[in-house]
Chimera marker file (.cmm) of the C-alpha trace (Angstrom):
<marker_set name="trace">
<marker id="1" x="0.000" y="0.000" z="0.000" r="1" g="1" b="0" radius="0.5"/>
<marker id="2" x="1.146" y="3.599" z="-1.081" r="1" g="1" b="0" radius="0.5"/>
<marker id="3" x="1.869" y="6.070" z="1.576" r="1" g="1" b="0" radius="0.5"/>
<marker id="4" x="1.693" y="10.084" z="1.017" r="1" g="1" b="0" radius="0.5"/>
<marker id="5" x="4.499" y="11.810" z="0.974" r="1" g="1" b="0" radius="0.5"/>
<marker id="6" x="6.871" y="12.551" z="3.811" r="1" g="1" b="0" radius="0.5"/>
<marker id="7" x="5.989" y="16.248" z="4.153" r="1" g="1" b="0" radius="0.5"/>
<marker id="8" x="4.873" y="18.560" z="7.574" r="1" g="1" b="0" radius="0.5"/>
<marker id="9" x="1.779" y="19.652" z="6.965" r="1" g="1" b="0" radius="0.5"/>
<marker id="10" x="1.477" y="23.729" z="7.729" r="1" g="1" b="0" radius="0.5"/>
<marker id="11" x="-2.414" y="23.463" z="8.352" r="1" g="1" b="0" radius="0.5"/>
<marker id="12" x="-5.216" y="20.544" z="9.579" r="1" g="1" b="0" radius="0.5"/>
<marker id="13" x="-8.966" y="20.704" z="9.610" r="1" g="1" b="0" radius="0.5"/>
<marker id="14" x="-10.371" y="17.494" z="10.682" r="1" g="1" b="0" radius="0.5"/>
<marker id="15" x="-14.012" y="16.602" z="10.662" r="1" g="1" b="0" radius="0.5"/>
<marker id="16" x="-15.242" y="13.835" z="12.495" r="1" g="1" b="0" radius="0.5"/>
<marker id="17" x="-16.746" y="10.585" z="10.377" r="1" g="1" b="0" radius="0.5"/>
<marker id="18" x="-20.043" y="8.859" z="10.906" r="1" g="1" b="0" radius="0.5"/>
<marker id="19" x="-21.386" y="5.483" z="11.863" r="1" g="1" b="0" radius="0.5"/>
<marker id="20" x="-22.835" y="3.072" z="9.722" r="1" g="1" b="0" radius="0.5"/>
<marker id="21" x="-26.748" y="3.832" z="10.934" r="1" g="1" b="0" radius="0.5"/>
<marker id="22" x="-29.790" y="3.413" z="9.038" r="1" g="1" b="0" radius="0.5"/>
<marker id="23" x="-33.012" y="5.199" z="10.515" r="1" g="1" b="0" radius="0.5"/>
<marker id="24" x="-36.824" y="3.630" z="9.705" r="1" g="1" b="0" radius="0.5"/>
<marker id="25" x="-40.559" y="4.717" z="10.626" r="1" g="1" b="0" radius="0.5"/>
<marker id="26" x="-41.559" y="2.433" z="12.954" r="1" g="1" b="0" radius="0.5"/>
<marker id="27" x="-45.372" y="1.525" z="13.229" r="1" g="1" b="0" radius="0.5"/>
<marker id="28" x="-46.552" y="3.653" z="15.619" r="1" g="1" b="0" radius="0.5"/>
<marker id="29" x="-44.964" y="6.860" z="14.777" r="1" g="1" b="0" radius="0.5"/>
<marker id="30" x="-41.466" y="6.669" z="15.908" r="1" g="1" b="0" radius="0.5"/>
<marker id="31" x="-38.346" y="5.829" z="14.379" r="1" g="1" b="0" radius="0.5"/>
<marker id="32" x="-36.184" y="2.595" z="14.701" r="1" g="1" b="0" radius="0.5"/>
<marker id="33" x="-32.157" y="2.620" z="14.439" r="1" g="1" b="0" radius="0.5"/>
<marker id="34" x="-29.893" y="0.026" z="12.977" r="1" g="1" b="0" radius="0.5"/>
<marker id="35" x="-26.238" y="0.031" z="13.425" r="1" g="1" b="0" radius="0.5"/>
<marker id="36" x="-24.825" y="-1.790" z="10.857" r="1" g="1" b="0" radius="0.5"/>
<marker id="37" x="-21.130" y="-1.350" z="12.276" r="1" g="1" b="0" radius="0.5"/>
<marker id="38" x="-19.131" y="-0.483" z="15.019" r="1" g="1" b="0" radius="0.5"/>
<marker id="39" x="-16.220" y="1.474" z="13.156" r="1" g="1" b="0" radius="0.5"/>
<marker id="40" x="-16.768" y="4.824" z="12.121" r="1" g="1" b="0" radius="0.5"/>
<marker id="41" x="-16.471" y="6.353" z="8.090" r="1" g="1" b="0" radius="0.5"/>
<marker id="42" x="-16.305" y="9.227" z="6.476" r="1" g="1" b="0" radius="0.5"/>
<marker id="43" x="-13.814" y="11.437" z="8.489" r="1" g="1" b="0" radius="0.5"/>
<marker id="44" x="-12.546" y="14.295" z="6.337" r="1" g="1" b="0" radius="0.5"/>
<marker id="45" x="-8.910" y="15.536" z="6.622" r="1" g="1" b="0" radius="0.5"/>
<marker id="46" x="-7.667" y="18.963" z="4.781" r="1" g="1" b="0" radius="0.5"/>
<marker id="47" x="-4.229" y="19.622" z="4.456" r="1" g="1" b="0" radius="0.5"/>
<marker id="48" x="-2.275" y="23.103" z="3.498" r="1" g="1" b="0" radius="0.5"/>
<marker id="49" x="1.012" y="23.192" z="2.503" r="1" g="1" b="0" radius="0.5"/>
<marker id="50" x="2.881" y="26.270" z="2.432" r="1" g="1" b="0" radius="0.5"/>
<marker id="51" x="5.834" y="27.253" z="0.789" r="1" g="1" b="0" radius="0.5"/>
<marker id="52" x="6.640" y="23.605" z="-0.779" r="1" g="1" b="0" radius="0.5"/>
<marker id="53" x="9.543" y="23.645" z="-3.260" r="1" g="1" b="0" radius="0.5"/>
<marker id="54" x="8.675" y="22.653" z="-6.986" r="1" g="1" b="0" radius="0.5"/>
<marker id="55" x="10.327" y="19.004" z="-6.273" r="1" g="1" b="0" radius="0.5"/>
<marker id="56" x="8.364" y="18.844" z="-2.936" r="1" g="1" b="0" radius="0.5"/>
<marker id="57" x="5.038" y="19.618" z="-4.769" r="1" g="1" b="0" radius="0.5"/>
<marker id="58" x="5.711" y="17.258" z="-7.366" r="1" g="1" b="0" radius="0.5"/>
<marker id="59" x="5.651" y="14.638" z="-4.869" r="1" g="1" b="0" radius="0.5"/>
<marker id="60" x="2.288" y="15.472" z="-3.749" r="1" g="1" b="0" radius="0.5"/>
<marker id="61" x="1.044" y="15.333" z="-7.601" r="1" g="1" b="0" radius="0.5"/>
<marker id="62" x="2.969" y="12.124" z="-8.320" r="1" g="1" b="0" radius="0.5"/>
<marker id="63" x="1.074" y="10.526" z="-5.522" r="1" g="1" b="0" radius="0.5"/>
<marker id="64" x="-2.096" y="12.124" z="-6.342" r="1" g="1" b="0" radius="0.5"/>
<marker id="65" x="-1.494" y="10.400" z="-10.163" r="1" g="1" b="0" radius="0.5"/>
<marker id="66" x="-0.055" y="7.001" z="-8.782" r="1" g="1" b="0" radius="0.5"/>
<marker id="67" x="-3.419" y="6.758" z="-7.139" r="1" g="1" b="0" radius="0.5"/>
<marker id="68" x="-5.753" y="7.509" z="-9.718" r="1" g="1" b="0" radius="0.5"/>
<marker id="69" x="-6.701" y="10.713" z="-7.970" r="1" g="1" b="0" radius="0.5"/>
<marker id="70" x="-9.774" y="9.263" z="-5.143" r="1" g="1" b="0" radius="0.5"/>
<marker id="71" x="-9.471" y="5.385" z="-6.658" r="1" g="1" b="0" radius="0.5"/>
<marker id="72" x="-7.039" y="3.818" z="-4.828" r="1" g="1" b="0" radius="0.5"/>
<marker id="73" x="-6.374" y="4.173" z="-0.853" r="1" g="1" b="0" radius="0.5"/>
<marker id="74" x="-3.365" y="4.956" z="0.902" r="1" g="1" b="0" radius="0.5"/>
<marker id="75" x="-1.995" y="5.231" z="4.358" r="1" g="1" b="0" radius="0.5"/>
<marker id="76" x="-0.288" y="8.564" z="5.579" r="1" g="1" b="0" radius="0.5"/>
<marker id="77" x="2.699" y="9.301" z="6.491" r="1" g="1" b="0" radius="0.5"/>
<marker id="78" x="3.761" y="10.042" z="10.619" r="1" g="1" b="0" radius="0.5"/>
<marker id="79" x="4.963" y="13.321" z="9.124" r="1" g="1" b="0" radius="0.5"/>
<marker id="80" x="1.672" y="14.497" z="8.129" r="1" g="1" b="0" radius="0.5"/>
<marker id="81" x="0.590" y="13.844" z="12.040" r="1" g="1" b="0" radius="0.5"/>
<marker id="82" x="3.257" y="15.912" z="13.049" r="1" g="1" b="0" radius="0.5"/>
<marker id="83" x="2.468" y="17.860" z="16.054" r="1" g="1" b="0" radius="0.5"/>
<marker id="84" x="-0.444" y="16.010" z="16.877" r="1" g="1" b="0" radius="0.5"/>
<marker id="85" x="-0.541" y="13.137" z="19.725" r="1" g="1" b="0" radius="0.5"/>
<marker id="86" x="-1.169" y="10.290" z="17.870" r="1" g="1" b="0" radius="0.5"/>
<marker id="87" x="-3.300" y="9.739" z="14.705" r="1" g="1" b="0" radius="0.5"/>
<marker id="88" x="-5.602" y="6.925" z="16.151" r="1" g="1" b="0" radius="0.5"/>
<marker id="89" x="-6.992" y="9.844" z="18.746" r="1" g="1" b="0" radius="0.5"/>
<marker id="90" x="-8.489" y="10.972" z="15.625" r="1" g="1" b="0" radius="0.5"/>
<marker id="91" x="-9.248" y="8.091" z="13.858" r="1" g="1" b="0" radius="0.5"/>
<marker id="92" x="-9.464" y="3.743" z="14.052" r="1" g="1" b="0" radius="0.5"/>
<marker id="93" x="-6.000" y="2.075" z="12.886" r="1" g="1" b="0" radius="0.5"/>
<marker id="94" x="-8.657" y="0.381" z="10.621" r="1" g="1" b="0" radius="0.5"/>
<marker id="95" x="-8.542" y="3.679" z="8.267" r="1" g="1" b="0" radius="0.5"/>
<marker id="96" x="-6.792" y="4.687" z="5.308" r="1" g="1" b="0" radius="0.5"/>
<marker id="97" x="-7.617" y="7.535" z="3.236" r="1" g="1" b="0" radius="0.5"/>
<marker id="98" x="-8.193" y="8.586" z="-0.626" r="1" g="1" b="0" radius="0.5"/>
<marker id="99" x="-7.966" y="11.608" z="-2.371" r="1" g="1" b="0" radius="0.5"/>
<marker id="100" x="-12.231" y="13.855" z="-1.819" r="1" g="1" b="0" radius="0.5"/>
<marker id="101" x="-10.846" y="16.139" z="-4.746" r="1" g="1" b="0" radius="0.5"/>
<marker id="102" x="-7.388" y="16.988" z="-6.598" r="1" g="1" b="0" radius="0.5"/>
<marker id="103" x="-4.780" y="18.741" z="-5.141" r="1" g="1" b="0" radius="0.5"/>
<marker id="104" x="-4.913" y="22.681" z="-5.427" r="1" g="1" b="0" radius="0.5"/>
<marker id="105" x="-1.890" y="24.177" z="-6.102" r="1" g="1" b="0" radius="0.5"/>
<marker id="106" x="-0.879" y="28.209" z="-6.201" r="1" g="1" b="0" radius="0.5"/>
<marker id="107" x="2.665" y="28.765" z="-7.406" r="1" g="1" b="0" radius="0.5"/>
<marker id="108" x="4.561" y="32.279" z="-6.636" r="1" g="1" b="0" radius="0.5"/>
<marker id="109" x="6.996" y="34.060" z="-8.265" r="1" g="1" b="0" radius="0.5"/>
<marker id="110" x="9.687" y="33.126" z="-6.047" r="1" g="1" b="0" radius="0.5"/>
<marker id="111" x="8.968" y="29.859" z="-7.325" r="1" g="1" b="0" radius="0.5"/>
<marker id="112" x="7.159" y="28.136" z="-4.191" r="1" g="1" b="0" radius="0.5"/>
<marker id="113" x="3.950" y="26.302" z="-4.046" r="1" g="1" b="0" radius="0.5"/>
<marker id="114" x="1.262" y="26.340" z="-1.459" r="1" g="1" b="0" radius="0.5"/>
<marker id="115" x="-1.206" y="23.290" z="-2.076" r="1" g="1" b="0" radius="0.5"/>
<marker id="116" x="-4.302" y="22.461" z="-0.259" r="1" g="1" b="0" radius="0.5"/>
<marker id="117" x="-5.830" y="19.233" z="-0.645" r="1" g="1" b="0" radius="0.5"/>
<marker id="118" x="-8.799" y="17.036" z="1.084" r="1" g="1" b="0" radius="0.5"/>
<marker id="119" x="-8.894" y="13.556" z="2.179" r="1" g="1" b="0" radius="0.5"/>
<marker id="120" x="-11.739" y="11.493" z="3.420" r="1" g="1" b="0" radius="0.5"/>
<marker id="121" x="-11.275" y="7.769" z="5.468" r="1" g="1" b="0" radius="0.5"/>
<marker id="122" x="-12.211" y="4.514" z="4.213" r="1" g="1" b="0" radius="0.5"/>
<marker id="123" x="-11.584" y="1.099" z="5.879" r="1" g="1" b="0" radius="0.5"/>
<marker id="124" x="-8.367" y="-0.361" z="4.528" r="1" g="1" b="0" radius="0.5"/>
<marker id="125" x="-10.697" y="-4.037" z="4.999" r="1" g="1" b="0" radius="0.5"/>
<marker id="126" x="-11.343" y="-4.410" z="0.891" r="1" g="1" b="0" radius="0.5"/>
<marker id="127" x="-10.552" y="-2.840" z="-1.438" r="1" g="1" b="0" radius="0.5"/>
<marker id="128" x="-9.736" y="-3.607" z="-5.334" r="1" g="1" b="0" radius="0.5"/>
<marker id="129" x="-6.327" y="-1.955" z="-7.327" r="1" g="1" b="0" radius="0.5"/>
<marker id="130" x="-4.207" y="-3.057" z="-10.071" r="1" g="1" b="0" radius="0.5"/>
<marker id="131" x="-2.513" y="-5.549" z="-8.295" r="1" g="1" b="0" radius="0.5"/>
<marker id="132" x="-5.330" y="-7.386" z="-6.815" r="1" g="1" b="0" radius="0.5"/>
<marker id="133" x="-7.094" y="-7.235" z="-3.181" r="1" g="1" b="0" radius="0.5"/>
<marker id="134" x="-6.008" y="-6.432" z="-0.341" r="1" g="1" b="0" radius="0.5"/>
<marker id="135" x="-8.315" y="-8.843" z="1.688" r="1" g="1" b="0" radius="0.5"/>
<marker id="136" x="-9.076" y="-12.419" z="0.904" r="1" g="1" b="0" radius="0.5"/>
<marker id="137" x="-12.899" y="-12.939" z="1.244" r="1" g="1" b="0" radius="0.5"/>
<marker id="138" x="-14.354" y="-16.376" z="0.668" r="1" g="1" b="0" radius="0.5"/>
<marker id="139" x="-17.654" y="-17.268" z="0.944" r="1" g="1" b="0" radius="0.5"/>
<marker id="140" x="-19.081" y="-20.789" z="0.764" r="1" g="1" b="0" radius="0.5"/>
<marker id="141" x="-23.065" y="-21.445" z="-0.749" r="1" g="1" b="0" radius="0.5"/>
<marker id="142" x="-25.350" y="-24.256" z="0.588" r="1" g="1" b="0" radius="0.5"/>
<marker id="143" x="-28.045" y="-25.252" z="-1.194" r="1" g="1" b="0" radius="0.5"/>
<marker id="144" x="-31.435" y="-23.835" z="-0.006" r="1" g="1" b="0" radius="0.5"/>
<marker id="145" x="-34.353" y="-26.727" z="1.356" r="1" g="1" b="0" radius="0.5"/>
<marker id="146" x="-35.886" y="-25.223" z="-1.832" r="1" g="1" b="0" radius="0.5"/>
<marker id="147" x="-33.620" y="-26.826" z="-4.285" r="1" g="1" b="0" radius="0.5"/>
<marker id="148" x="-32.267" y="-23.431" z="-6.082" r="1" g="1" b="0" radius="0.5"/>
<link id1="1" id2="2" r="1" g="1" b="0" radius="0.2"/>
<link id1="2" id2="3" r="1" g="1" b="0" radius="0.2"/>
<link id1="3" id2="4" r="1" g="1" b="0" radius="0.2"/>
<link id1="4" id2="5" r="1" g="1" b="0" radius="0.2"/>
<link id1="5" id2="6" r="1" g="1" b="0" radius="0.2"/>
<link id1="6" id2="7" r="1" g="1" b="0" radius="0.2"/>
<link id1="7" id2="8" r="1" g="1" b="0" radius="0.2"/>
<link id1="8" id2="9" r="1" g="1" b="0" radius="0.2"/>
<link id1="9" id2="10" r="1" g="1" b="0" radius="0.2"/>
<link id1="10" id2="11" r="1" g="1" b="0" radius="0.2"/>
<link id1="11" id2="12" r="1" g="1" b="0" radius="0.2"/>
<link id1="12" id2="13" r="1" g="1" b="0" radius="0.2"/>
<link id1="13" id2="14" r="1" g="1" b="0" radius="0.2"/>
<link id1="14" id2="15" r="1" g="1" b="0" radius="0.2"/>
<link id1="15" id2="16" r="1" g="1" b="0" radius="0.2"/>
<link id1="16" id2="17" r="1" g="1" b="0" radius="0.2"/>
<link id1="17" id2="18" r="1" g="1" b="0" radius="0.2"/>
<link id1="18" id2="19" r="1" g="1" b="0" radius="0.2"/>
<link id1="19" id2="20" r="1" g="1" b="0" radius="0.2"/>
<link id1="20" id2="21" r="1" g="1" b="0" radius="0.2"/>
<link id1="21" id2="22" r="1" g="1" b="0" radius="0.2"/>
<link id1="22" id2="23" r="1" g="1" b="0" radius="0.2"/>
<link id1="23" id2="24" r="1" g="1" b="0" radius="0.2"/>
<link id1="24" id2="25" r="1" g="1" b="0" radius="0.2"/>
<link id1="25" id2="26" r="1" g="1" b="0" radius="0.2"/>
<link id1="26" id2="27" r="1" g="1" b="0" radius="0.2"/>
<link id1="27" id2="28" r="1" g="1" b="0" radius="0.2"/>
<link id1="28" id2="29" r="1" g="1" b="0" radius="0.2"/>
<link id1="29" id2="30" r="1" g="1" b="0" radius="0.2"/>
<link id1="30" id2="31" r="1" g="1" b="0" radius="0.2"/>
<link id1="31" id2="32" r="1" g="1" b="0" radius="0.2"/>
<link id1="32" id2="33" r="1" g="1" b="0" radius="0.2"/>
<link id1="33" id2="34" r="1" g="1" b="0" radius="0.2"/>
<link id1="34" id2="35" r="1" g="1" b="0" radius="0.2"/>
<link id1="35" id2="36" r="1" g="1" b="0" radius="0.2"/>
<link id1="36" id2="37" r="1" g="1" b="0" radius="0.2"/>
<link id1="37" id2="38" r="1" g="1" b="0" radius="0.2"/>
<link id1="38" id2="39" r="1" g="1" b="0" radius="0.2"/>
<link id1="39" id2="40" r="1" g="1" b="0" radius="0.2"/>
<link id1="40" id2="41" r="1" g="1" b="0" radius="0.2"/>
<link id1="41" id2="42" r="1" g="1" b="0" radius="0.2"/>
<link id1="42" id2="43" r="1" g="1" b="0" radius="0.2"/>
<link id1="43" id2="44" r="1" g="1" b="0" radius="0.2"/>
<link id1="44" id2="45" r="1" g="1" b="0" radius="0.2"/>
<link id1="45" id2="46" r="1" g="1" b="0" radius="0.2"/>
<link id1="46" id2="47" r="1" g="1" b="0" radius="0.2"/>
<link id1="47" id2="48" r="1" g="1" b="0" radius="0.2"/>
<link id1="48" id2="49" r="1" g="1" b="0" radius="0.2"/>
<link id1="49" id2="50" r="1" g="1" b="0" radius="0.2"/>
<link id1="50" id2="51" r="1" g="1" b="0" radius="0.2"/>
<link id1="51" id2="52" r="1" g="1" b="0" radius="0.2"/>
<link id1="52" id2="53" r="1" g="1" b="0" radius="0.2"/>
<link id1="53" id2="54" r="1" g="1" b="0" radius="0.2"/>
<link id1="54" id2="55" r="1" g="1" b="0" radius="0.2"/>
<link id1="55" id2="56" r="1" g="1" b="0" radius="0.2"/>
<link id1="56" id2="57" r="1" g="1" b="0" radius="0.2"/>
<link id1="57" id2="58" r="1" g="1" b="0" radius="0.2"/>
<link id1="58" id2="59" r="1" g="1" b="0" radius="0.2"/>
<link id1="59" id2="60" r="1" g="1" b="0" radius="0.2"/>
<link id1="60" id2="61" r="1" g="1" b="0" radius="0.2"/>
<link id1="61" id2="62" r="1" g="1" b="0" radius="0.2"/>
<link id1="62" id2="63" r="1" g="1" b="0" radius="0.2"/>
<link id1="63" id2="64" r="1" g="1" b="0" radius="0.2"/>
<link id1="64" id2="65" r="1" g="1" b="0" radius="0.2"/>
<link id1="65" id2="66" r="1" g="1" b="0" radius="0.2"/>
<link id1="66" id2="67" r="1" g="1" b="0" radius="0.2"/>
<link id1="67" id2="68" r="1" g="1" b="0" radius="0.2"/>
<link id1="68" id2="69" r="1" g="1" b="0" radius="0.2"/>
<link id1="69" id2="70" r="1" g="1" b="0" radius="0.2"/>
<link id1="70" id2="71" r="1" g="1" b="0" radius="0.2"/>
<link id1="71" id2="72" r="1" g="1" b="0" radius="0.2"/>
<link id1="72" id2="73" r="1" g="1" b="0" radius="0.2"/>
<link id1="73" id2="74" r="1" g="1" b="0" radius="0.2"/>
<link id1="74" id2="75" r="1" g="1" b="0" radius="0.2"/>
<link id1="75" id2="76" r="1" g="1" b="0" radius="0.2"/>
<link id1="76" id2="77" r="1" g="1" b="0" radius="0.2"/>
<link id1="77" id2="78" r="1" g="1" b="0" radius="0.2"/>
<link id1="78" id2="79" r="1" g="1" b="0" radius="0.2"/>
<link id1="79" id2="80" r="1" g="1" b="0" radius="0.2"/>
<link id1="80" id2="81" r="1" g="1" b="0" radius="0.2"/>
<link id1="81" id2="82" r="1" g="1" b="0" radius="0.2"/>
<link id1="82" id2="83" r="1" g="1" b="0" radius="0.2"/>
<link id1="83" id2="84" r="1" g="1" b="0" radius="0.2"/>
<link id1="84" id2="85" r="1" g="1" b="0" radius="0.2"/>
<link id1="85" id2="86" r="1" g="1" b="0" radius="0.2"/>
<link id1="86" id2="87" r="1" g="1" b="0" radius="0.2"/>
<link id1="87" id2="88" r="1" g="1" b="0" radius="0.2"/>
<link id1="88" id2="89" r="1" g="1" b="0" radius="0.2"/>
<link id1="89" id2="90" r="1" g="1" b="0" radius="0.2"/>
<link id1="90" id2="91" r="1" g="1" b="0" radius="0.2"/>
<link id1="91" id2="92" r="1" g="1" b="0" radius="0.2"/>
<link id1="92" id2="93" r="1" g="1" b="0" radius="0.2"/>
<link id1="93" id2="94" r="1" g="1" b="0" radius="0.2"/>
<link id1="94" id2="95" r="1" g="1" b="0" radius="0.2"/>
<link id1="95" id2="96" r="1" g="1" b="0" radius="0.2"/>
<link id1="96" id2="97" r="1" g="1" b="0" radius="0.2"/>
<link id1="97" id2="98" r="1" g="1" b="0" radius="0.2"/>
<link id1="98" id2="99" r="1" g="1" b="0" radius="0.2"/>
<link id1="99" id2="100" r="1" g="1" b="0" radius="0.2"/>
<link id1="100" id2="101" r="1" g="1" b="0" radius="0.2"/>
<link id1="101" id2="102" r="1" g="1" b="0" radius="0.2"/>
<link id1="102" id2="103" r="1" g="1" b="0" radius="0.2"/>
<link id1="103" id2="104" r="1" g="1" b="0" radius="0.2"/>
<link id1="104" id2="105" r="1" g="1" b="0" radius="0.2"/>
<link id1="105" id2="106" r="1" g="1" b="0" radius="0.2"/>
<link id1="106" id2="107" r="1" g="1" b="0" radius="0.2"/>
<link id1="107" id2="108" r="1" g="1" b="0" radius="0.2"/>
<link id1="108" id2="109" r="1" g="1" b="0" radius="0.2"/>
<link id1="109" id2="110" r="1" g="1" b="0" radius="0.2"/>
<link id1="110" id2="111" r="1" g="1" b="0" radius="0.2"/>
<link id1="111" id2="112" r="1" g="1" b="0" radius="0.2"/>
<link id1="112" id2="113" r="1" g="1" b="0" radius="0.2"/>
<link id1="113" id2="114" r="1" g="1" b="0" radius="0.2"/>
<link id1="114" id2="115" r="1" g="1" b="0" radius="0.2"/>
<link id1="115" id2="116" r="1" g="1" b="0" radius="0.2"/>
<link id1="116" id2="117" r="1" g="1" b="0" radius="0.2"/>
<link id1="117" id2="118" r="1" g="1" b="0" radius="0.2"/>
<link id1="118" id2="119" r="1" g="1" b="0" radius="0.2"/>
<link id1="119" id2="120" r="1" g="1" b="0" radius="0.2"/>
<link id1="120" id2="121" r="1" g="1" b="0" radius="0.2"/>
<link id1="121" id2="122" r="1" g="1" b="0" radius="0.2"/>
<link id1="122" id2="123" r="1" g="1" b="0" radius="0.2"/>
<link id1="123" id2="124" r="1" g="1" b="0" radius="0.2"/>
<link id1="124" id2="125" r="1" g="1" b="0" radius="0.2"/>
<link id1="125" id2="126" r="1" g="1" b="0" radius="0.2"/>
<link id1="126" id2="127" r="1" g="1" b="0" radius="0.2"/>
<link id1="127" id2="128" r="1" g="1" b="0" radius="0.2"/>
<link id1="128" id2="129" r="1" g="1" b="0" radius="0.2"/>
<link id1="129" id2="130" r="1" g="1" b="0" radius="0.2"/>
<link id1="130" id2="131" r="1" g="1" b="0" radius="0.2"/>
<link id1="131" id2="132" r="1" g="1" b="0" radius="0.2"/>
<link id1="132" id2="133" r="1" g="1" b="0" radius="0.2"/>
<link id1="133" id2="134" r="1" g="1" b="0" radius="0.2"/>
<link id1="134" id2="135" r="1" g="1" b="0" radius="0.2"/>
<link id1="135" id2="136" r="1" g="1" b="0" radius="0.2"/>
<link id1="136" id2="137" r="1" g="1" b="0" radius="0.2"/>
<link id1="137" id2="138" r="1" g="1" b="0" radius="0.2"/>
<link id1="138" id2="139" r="1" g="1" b="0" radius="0.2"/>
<link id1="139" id2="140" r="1" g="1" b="0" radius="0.2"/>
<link id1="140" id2="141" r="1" g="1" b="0" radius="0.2"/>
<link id1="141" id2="142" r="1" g="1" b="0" radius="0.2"/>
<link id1="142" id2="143" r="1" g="1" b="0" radius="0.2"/>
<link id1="143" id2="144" r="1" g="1" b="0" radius="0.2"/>
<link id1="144" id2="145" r="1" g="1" b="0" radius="0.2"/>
<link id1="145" id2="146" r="1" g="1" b="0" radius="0.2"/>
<link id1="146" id2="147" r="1" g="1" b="0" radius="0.2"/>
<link id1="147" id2="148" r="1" g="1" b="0" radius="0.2"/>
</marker_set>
């Protein structure tokens, strides 16, 4: 599995995920819950980078291309924690992340970059990329008392 590049992020806005619940009407009036999971989704992570170098902001569009923009997930690097605690305050070890939209990049004329990005958590439990899965599922049929 890919991991983003080794660079301190200058800025973090994290948003908390949600849990898998479904809410129904329930006959007499109210509503009825169903948790379909106990891990959390859905957390949303921007990052701002200021003042990267040209090579240094290559690396976050390399990355960004090498994983076909939101398509495949990737872990992060401890560098992009930097200054907090520990990641897994924030999130499940369970998580990796993909790309919510591309990279934005503004370039100076001193010849630095400042780029902003977004990421948003998946589970790292299944997932499909170009060199297979990441998780073995099998799954075994018995026939039915009906015959099918």
């Amino acid at each position: 599995m890919a991991t983003f590049p080794a660079l301190k992020a200058s800025s973090r806005s994290y948003s908390m995920g949600v849990f898998p619940v479904t809410e129904e009407k329930g006959f007499g009036g109210g509503s009825i819950r169903f948790k379909h999971g106990n891990t959390s989704y859905g957390h949303v992570l921007d990052l701002g980078f200021l003042a990267l170098t040209q090579a240094q902001a290559k690396l976050i569009r390399d990355h960004y291309r090498a994983q076909h923009g939101g398509h495949i997930p990737f872990a992060l690097s401890t560098e992009v924690w930097a200054g907090h605690s520990s990641a897994t305050s924030l999130v499940p070890s369970t998580m990796v992340w993909r790309y919510a939209s591309p990279p934005e990049e503004v370039h100076d004329t001193r010849g630095f970059v400042d780029v902003s990005l977004s990421l948003i958590s998946t589970s790292d439990m299944i997932f499909g990329s170009a060199t297979g899965m990441t998780r073995t599922v099998t799954i075994t049929l018995t026939r039915g008392a009906g015959g099918v």
